[in-house]
MDTraj code that builds the backbone (N, CA, C; nanometers):
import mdtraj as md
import numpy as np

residues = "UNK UNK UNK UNK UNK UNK UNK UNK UNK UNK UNK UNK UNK UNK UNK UNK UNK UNK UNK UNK UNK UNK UNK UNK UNK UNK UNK UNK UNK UNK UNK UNK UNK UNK UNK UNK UNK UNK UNK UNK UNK UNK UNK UNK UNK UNK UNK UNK UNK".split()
xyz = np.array([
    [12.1777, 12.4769, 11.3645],
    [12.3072, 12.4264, 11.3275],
    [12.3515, 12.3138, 11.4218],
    [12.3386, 12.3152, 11.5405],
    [12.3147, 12.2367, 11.6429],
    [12.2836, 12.1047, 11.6722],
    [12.1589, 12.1114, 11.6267],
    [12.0683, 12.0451, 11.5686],
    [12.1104, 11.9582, 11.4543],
    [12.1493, 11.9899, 11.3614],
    [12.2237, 11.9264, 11.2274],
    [12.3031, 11.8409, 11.2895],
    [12.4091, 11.9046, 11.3333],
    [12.5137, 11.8430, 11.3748],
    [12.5105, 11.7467, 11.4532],
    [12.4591, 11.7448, 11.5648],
    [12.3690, 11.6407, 11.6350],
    [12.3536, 11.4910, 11.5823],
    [12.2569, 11.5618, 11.4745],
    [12.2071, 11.4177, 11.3632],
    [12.2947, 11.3427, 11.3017],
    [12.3965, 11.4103, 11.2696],
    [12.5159, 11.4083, 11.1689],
    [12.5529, 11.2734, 11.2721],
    [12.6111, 11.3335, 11.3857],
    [12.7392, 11.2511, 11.5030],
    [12.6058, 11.1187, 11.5536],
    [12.5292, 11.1649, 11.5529],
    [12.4536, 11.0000, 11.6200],
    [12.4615, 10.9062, 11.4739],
    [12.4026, 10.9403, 11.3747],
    [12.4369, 10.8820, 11.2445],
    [12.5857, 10.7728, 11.2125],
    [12.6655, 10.8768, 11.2502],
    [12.8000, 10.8110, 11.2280],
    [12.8086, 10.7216, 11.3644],
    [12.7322, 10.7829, 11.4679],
    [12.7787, 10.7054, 11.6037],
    [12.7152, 10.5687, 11.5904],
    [12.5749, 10.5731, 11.5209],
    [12.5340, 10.4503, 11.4984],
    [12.5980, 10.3763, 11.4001],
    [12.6367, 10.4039, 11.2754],
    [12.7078, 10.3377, 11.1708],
    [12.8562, 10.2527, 11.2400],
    [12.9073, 10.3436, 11.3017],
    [13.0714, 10.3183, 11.3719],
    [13.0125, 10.1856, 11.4450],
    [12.9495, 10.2285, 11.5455],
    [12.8866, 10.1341, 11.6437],
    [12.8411, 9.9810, 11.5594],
    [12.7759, 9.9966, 11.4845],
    [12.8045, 9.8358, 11.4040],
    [12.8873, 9.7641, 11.2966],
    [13.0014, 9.8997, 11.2673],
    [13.0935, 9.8542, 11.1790],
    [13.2042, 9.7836, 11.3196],
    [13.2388, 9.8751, 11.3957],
    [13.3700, 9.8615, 11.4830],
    [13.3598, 9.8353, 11.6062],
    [13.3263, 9.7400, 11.6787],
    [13.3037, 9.7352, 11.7853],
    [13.4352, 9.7255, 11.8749],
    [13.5413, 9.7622, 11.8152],
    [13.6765, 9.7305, 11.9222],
    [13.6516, 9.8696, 11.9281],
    [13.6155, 9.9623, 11.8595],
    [13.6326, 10.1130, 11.9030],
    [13.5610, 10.1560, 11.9803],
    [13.5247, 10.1064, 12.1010],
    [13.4558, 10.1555, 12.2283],
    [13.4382, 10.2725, 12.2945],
    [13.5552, 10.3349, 12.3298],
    [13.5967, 10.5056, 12.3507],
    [13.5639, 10.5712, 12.2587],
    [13.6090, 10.6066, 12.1203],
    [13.5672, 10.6952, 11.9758],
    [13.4511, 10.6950, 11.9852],
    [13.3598, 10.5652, 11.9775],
    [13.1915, 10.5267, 11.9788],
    [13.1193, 10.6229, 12.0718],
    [13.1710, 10.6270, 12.1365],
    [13.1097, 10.6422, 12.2755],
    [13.1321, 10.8006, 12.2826],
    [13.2127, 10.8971, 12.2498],
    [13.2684, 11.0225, 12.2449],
    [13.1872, 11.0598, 12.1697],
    [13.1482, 11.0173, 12.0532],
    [13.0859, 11.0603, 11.9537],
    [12.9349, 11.0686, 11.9999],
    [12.9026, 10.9534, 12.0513],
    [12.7787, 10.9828, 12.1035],
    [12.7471, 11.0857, 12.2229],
    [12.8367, 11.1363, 12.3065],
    [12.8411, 11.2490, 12.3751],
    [12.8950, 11.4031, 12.3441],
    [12.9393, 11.3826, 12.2029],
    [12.9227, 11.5342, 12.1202],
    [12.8481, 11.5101, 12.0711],
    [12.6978, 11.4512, 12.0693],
    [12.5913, 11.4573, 11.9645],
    [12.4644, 11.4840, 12.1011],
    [12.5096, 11.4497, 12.2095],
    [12.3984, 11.4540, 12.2984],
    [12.4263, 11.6147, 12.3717],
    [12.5436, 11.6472, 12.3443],
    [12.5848, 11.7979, 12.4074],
    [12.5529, 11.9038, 12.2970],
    [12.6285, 11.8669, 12.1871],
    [12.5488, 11.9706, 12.0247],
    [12.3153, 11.9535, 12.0847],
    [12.2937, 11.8444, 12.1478],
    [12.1655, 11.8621, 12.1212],
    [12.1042, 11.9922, 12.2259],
    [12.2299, 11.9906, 12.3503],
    [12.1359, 12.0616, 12.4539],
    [12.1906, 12.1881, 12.4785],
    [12.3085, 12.2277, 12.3734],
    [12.3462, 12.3371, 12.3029],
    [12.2437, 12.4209, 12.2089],
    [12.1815, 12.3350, 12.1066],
    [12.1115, 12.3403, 12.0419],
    [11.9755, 12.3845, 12.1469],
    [11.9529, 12.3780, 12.2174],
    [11.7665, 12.3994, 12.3227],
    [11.8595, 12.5491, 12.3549],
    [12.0012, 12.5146, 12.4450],
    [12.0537, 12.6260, 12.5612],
    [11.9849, 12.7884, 12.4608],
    [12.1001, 12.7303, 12.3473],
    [12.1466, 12.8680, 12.2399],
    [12.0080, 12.8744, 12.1647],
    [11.8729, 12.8628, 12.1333],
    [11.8215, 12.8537, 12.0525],
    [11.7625, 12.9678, 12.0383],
    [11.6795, 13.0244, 11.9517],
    [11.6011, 13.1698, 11.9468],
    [11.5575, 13.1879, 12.0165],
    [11.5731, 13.3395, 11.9966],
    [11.4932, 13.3672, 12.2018],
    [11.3810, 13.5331, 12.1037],
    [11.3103, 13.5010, 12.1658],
    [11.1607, 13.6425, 12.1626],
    [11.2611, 13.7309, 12.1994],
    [11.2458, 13.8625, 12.1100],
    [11.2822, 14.0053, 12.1436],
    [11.1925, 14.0302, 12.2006],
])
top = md.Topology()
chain = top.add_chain()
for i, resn in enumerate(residues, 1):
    res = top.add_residue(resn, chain, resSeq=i)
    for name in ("N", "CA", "C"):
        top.add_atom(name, md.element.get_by_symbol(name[0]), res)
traj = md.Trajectory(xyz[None], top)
């Protein structure tokens, strides 16, 4: 789920990023909930019973 989401926020982070470039902060946020969903995604991931 993590993982998804991830993809989702760099997606838009890249799209934003060449539509809007006055939006510097938003851009940039977005790309650091997509790099934290990723290492959420490793932290939380299935673990061997």
């Amino acid at each position: 789920m993590f993982l998804i989401l991830a993809v989702v926020l760099f997606i838009v982070w890249i799209c934003s990023f060449l539509m809007f470039k006055t939006a510097g902060l938003l851009i940039h946020l977005l790309l650091l909930f997509a790099i934290l969903s990723i290492v959420m995604h490793f932290i939380s991931g299935k673990r061997a019973v």
